[in-house]
CHARMM internal coordinates of N, CA and C (Angstrom, degrees):
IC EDIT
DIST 1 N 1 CA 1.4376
DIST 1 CA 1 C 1.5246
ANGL 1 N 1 CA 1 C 108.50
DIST 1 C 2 N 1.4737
ANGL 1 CA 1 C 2 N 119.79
DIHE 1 N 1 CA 1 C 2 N 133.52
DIST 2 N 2 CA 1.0706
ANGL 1 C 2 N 2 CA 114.71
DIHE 1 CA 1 C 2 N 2 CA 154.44
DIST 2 CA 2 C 1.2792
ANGL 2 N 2 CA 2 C 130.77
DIHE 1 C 2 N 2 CA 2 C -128.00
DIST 2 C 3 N 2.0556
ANGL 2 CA 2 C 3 N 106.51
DIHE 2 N 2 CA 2 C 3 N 158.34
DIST 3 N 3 CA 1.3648
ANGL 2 C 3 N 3 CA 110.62
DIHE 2 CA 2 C 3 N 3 CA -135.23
DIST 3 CA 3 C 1.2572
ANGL 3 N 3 CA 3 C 87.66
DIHE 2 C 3 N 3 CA 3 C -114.18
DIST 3 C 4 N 1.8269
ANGL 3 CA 3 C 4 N 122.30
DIHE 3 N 3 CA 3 C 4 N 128.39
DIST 4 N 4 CA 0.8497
ANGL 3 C 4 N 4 CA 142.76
DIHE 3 CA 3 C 4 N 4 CA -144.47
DIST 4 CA 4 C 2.0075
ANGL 4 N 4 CA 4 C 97.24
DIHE 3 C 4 N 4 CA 4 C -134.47
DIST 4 C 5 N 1.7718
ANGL 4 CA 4 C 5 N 100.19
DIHE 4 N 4 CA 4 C 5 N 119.25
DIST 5 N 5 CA 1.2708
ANGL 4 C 5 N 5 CA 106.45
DIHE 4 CA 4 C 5 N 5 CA -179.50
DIST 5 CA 5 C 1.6920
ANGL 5 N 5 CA 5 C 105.41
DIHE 4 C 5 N 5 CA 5 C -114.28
DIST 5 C 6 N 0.8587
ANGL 5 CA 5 C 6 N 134.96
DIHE 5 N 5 CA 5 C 6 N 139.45
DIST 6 N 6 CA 1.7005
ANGL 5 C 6 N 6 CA 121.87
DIHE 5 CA 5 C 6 N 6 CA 167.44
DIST 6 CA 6 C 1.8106
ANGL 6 N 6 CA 6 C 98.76
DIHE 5 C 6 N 6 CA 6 C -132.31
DIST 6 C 7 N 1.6043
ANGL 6 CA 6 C 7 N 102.73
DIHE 6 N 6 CA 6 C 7 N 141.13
DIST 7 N 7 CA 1.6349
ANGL 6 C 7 N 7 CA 109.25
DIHE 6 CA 6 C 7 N 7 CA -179.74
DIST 7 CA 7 C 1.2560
ANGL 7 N 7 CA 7 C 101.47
DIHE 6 C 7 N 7 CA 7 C -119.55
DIST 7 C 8 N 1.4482
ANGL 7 CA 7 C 8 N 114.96
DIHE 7 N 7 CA 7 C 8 N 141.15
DIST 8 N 8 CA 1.6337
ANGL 7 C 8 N 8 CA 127.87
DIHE 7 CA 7 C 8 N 8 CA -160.34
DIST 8 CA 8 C 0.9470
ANGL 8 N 8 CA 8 C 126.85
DIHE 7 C 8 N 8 CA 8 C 66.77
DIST 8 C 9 N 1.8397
ANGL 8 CA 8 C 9 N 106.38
DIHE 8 N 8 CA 8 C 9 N 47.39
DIST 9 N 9 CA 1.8836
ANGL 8 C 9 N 9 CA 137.08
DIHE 8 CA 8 C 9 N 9 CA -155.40
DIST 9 CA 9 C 1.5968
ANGL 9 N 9 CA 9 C 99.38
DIHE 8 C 9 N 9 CA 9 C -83.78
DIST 9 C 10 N 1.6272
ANGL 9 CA 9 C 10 N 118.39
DIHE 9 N 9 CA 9 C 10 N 4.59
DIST 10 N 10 CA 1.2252
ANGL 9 C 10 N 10 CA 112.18
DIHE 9 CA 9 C 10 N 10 CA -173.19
DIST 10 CA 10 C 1.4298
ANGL 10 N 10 CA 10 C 107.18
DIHE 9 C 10 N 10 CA 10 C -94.44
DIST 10 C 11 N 1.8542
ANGL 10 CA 10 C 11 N 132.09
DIHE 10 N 10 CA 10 C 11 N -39.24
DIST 11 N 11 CA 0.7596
ANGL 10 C 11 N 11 CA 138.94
DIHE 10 CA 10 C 11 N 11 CA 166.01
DIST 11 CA 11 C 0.9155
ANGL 11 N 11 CA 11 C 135.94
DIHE 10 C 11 N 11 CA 11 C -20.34
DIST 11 C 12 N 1.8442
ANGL 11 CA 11 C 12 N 144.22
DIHE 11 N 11 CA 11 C 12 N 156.30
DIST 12 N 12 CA 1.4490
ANGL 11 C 12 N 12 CA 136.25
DIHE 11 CA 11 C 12 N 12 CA 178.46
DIST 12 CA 12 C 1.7808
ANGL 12 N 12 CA 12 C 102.91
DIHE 11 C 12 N 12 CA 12 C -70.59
DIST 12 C 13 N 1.1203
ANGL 12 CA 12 C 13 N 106.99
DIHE 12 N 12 CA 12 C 13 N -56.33
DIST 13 N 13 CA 1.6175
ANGL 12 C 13 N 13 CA 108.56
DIHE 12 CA 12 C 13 N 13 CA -171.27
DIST 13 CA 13 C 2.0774
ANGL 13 N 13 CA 13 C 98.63
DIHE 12 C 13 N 13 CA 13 C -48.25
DIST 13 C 14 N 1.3042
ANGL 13 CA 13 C 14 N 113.68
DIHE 13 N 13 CA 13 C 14 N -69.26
DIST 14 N 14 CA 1.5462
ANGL 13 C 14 N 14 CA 110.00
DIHE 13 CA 13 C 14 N 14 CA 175.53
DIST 14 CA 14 C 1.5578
ANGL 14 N 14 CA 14 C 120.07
DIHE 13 C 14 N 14 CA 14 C -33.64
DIST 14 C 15 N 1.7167
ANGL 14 CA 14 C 15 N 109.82
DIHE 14 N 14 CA 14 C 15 N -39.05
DIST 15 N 15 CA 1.5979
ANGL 14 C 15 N 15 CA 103.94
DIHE 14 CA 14 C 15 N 15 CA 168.68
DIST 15 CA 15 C 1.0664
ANGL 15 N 15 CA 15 C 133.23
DIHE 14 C 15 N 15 CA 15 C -81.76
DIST 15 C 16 N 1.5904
ANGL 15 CA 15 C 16 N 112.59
DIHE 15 N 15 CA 15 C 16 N -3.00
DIST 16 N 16 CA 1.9933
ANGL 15 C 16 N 16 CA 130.21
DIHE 15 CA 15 C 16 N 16 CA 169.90
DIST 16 CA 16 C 1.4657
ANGL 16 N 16 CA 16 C 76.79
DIHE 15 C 16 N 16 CA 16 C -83.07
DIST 16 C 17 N 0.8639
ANGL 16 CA 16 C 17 N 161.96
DIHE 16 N 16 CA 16 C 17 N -61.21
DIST 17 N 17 CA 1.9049
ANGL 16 C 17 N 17 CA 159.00
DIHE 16 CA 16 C 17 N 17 CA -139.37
DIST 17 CA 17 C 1.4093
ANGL 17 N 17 CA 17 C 92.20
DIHE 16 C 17 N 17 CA 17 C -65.14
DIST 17 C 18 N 1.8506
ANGL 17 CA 17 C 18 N 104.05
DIHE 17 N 17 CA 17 C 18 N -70.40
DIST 18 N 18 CA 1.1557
ANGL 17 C 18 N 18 CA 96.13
DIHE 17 CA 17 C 18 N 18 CA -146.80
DIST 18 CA 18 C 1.4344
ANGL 18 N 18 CA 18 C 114.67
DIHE 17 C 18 N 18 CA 18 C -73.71
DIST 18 C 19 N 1.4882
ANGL 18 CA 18 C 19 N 120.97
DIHE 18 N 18 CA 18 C 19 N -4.94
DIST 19 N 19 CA 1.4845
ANGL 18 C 19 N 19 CA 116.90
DIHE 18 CA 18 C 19 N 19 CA -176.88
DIST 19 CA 19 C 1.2550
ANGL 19 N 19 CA 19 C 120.09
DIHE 18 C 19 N 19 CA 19 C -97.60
DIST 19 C 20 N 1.9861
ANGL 19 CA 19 C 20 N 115.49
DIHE 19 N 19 CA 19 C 20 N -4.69
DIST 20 N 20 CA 1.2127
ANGL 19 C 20 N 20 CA 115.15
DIHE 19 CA 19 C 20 N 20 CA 168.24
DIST 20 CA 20 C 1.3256
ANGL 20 N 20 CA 20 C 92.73
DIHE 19 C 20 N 20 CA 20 C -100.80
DIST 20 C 21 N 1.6160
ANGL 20 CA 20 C 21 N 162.37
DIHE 20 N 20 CA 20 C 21 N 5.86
DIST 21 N 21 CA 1.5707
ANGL 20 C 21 N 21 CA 146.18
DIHE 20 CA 20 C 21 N 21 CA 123.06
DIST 21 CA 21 C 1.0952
ANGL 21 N 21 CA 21 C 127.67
DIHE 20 C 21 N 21 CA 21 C -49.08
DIST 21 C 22 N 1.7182
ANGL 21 CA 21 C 22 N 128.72
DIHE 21 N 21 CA 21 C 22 N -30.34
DIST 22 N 22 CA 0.9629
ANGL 21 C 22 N 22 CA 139.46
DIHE 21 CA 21 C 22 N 22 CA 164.80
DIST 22 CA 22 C 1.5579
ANGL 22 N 22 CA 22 C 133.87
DIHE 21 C 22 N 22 CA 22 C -44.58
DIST 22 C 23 N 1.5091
ANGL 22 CA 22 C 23 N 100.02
DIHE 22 N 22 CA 22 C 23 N -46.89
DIST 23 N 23 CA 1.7484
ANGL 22 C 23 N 23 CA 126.58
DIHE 22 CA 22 C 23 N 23 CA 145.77
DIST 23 CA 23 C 1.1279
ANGL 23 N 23 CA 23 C 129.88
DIHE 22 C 23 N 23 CA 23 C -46.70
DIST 23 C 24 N 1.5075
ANGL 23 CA 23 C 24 N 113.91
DIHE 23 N 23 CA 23 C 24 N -41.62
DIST 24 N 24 CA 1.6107
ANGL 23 C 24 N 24 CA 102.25
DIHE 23 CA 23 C 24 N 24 CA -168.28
DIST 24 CA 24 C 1.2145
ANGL 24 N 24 CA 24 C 118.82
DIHE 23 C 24 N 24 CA 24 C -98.02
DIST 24 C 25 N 1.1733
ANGL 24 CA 24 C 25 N 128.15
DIHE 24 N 24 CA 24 C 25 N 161.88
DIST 25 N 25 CA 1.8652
ANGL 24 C 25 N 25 CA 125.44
DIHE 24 CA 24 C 25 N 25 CA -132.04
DIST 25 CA 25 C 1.7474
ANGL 25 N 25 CA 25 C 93.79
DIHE 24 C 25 N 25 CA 25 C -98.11
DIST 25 C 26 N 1.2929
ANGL 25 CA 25 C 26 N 106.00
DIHE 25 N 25 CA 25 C 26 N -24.46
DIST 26 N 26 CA 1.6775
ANGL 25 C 26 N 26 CA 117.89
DIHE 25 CA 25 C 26 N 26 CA -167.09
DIST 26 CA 26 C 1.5268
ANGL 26 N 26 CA 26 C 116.32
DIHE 25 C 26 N 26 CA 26 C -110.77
DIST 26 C 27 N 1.5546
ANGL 26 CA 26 C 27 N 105.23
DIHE 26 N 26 CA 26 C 27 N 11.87
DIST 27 N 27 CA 1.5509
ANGL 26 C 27 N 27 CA 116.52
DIHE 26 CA 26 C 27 N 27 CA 158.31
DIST 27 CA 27 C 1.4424
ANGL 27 N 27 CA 27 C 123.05
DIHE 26 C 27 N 27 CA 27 C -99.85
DIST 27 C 28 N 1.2482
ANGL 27 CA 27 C 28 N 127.72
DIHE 27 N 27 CA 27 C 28 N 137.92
DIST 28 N 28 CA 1.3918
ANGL 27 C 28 N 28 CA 138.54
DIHE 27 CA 27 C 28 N 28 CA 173.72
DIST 28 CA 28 C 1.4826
ANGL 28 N 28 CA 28 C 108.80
DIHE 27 C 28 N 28 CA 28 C -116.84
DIST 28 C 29 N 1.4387
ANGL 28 CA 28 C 29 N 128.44
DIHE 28 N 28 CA 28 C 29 N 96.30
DIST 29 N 29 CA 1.7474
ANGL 28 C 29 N 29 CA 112.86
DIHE 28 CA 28 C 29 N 29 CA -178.73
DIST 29 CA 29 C 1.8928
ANGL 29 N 29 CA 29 C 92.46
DIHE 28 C 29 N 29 CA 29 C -72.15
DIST 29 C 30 N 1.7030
ANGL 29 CA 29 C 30 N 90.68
DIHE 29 N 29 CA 29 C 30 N 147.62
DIST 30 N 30 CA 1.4527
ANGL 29 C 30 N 30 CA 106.12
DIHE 29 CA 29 C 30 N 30 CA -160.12
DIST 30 CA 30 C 1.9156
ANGL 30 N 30 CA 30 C 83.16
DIHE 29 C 30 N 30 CA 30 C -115.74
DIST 30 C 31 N 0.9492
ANGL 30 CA 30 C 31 N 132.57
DIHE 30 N 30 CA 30 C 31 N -49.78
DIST 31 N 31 CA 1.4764
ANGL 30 C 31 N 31 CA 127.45
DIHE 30 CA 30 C 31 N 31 CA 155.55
DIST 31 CA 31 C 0.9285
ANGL 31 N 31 CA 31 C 110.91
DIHE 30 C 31 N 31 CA 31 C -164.23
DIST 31 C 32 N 1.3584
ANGL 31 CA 31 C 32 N 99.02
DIHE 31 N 31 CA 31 C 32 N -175.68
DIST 32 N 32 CA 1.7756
ANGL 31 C 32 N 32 CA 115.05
DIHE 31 CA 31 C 32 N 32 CA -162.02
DIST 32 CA 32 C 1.9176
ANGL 32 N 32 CA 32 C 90.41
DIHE 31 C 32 N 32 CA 32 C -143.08
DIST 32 C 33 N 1.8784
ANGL 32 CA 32 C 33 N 88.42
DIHE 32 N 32 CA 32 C 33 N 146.48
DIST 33 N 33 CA 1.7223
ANGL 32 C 33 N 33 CA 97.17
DIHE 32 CA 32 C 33 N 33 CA -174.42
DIST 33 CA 33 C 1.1553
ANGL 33 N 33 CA 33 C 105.71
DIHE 32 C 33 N 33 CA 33 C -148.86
DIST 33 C 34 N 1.4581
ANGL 33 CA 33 C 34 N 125.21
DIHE 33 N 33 CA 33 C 34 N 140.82
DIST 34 N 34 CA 1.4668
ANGL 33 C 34 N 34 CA 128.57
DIHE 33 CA 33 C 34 N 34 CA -178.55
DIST 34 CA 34 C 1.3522
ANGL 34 N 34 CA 34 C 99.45
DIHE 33 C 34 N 34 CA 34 C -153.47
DIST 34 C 35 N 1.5300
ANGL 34 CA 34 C 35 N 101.04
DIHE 34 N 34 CA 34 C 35 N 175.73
DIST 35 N 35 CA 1.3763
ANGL 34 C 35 N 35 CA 109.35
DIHE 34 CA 34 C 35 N 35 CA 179.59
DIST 35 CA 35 C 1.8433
ANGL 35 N 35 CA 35 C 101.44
DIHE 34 C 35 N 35 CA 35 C -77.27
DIST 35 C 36 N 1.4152
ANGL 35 CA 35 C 36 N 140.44
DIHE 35 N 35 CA 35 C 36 N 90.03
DIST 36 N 36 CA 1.0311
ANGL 35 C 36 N 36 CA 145.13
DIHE 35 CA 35 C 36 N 36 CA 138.30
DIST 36 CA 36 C 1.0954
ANGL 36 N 36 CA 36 C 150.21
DIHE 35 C 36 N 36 CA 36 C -80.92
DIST 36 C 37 N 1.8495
ANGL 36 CA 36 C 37 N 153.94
DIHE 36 N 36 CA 36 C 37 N 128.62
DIST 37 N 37 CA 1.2076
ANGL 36 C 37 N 37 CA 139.92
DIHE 36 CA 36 C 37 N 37 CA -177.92
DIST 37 CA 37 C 1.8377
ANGL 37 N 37 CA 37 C 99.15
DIHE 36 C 37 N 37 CA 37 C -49.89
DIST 37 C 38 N 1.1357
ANGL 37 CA 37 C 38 N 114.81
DIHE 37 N 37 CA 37 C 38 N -64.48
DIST 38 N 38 CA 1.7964
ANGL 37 C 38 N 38 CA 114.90
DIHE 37 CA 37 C 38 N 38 CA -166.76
DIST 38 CA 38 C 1.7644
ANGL 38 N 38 CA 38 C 86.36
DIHE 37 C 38 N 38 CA 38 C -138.68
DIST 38 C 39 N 1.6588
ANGL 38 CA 38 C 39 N 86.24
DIHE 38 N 38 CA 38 C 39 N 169.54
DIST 39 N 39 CA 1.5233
ANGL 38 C 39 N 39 CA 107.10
DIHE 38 CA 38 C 39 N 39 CA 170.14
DIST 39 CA 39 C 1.6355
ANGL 39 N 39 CA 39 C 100.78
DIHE 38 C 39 N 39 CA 39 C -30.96
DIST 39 C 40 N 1.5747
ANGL 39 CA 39 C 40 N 108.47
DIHE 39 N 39 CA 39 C 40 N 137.37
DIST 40 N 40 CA 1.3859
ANGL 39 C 40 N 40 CA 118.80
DIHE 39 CA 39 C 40 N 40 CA 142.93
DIST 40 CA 40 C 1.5221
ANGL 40 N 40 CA 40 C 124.57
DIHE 39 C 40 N 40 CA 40 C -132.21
DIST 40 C 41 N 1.5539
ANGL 40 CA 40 C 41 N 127.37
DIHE 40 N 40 CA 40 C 41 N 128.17
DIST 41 N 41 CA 1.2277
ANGL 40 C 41 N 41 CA 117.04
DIHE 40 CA 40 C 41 N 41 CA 152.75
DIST 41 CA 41 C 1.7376
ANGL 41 N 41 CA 41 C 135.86
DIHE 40 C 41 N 41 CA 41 C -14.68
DIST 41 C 42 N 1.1304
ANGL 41 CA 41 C 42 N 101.80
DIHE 41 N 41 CA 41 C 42 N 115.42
DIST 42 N 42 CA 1.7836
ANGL 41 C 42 N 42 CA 89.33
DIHE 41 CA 41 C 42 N 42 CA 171.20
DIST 42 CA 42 C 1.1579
ANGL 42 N 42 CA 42 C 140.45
DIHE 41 C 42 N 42 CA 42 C -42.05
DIST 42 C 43 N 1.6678
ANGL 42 CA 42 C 43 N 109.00
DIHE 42 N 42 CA 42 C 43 N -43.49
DIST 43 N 43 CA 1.1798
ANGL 42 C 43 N 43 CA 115.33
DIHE 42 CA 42 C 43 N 43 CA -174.36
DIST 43 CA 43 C 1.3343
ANGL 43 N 43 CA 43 C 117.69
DIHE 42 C 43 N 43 CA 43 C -85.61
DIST 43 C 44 N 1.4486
ANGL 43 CA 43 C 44 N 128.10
DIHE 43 N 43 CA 43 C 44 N -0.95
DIST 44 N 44 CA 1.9353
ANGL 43 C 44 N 44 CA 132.38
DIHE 43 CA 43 C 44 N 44 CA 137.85
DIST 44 CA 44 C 1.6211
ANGL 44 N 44 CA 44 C 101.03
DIHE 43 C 44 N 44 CA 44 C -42.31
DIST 44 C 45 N 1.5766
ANGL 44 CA 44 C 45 N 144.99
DIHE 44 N 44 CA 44 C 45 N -47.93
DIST 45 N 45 CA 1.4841
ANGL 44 C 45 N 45 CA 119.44
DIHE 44 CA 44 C 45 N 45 CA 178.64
DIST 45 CA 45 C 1.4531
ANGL 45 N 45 CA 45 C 102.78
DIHE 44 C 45 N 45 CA 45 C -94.45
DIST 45 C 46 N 1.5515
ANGL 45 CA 45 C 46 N 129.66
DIHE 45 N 45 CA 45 C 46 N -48.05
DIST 46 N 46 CA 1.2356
ANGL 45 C 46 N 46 CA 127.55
DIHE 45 CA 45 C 46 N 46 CA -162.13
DIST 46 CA 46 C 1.8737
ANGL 46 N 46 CA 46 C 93.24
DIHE 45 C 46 N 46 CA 46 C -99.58
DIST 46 C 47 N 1.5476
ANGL 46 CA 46 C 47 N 118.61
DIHE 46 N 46 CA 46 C 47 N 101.91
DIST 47 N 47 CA 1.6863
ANGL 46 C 47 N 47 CA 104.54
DIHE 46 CA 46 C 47 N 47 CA 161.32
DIST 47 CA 47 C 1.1275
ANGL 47 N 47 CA 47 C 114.65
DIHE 46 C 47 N 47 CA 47 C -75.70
DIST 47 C 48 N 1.4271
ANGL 47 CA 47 C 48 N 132.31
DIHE 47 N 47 CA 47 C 48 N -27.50
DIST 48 N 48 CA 1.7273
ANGL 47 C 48 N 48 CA 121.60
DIHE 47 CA 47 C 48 N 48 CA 161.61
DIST 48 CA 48 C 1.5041
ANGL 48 N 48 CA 48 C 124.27
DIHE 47 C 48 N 48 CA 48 C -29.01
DIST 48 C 49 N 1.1998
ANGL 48 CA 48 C 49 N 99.51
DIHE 48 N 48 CA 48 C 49 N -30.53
DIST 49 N 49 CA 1.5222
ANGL 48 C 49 N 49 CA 113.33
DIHE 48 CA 48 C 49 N 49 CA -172.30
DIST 49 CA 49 C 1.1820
ANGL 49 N 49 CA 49 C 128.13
DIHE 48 C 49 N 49 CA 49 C -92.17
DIST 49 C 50 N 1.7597
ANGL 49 CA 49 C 50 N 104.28
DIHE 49 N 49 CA 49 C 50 N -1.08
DIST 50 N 50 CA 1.5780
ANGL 49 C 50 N 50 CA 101.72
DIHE 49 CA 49 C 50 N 50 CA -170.08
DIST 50 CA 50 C 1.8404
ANGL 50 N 50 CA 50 C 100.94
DIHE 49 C 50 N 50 CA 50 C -66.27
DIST 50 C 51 N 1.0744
ANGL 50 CA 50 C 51 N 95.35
DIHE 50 N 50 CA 50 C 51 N 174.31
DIST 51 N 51 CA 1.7813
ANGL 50 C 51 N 51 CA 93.96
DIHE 50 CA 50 C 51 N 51 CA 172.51
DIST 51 CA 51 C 1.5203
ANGL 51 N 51 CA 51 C 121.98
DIHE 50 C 51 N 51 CA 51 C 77.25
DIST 51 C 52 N 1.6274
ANGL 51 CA 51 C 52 N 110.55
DIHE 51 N 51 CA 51 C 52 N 6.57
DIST 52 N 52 CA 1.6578
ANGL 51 C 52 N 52 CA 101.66
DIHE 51 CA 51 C 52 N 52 CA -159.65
DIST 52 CA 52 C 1.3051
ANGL 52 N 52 CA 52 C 74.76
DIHE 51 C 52 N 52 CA 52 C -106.83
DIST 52 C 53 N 1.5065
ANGL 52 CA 52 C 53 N 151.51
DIHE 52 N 52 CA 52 C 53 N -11.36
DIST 53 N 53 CA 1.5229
ANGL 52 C 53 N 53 CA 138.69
DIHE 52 CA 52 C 53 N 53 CA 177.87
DIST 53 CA 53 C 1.1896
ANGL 53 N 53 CA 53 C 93.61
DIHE 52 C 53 N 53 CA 53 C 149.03
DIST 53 C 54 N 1.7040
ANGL 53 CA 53 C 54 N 110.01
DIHE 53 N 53 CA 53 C 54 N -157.57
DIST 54 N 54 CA 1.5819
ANGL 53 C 54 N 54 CA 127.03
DIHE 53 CA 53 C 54 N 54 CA -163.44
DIST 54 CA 54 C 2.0482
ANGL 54 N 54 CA 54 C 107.19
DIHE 53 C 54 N 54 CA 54 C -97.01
DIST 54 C 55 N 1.2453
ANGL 54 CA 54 C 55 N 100.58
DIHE 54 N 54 CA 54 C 55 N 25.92
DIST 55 N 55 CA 1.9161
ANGL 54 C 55 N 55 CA 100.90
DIHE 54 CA 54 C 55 N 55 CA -172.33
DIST 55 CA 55 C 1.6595
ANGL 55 N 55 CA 55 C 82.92
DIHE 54 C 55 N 55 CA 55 C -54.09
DIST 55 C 56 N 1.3971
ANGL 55 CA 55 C 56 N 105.95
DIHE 55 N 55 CA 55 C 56 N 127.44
DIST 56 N 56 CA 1.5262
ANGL 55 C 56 N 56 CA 124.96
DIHE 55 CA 55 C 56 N 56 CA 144.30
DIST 56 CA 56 C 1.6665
ANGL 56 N 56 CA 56 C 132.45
DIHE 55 C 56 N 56 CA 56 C -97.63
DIST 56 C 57 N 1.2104
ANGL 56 CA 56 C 57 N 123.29
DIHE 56 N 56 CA 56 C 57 N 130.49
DIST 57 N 57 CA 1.8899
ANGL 56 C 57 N 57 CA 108.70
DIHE 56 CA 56 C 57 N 57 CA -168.17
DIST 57 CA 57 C 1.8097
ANGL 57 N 57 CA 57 C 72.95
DIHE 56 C 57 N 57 CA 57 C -93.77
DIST 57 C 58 N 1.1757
ANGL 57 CA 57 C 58 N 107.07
DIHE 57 N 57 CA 57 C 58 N 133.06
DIST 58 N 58 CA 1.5893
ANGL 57 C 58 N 58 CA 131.13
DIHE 57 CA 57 C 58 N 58 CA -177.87
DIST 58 CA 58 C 1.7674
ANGL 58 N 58 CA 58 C 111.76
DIHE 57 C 58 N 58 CA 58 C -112.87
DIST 58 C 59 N 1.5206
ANGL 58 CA 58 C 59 N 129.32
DIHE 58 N 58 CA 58 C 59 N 138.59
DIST 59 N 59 CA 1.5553
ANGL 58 C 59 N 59 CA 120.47
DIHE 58 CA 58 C 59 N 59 CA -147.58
DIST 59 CA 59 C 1.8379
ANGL 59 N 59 CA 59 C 91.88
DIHE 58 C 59 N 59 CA 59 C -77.16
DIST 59 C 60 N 1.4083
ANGL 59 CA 59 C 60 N 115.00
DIHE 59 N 59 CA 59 C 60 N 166.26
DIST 60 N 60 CA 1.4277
ANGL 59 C 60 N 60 CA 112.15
DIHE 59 CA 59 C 60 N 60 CA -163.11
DIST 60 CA 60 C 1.7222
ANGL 60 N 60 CA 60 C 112.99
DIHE 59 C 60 N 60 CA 60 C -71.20
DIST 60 C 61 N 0.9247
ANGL 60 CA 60 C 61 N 122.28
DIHE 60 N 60 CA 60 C 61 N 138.31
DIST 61 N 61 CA 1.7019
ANGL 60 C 61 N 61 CA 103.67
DIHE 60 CA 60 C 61 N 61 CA 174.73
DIST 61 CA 61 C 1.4821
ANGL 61 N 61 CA 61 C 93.37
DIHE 60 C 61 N 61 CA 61 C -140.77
DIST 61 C 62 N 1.2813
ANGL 61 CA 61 C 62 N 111.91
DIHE 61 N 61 CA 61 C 62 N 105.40
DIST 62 N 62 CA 1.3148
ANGL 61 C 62 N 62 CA 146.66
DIHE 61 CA 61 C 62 N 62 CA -176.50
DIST 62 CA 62 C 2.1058
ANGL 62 N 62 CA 62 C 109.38
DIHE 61 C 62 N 62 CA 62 C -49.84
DIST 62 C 63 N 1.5259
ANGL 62 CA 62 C 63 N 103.42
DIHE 62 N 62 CA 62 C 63 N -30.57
DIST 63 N 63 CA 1.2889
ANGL 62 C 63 N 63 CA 128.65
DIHE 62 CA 62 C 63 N 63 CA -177.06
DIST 63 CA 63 C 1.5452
ANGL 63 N 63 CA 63 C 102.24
DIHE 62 C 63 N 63 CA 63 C -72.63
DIST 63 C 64 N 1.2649
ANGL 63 CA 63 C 64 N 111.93
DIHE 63 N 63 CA 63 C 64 N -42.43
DIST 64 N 64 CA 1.6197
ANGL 63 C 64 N 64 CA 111.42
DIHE 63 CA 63 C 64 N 64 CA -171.86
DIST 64 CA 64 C 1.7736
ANGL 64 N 64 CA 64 C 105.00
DIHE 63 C 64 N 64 CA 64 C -77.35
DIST 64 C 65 N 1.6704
ANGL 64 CA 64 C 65 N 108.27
DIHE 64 N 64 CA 64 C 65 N -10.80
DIST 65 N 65 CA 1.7612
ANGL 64 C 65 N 65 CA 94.10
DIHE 64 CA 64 C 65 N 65 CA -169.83
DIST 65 CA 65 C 1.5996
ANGL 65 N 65 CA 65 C 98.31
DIHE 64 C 65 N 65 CA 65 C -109.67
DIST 65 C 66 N 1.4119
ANGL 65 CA 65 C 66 N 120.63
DIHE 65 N 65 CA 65 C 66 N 29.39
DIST 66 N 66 CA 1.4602
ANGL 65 C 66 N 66 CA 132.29
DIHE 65 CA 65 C 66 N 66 CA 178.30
DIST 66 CA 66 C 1.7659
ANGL 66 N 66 CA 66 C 99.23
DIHE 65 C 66 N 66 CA 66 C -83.02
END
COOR INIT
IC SEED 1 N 1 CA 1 C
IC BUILD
């Protein structure tokens, strides 16, 4: 499996990403990061997406992509 992170997961280009990773059998998204006050649900930027599970875009922490 591979574990799949994208930063600036709020964007249009990040939501063409995340719905062709979402598909493939040998991706796992490992997180998602944007400029946010706190955790948000995905499907607040992408509504296509509501229903695919619990993906949260989480605020950036620069420490976790070291």
């Amino acid at each position: 499996m591979i574990q799949v992170g994208i930063l600036g997961a709020k964007g249009y280009a990040s939501g063409e990403a995340l719905r062709w990773l979402l598909g493939h059998p040998e991706v796992e998204i490992a997180c998602l990061m944007a400029r946010v006050d706190a955790p948000t649900p995905v499907a607040e930027f992408f509504p296509a997406l509501r229903g695919v599970g619990d993906l949260v875009i989480e605020p950036v922490d620069l420490k976790l992509l070291a």
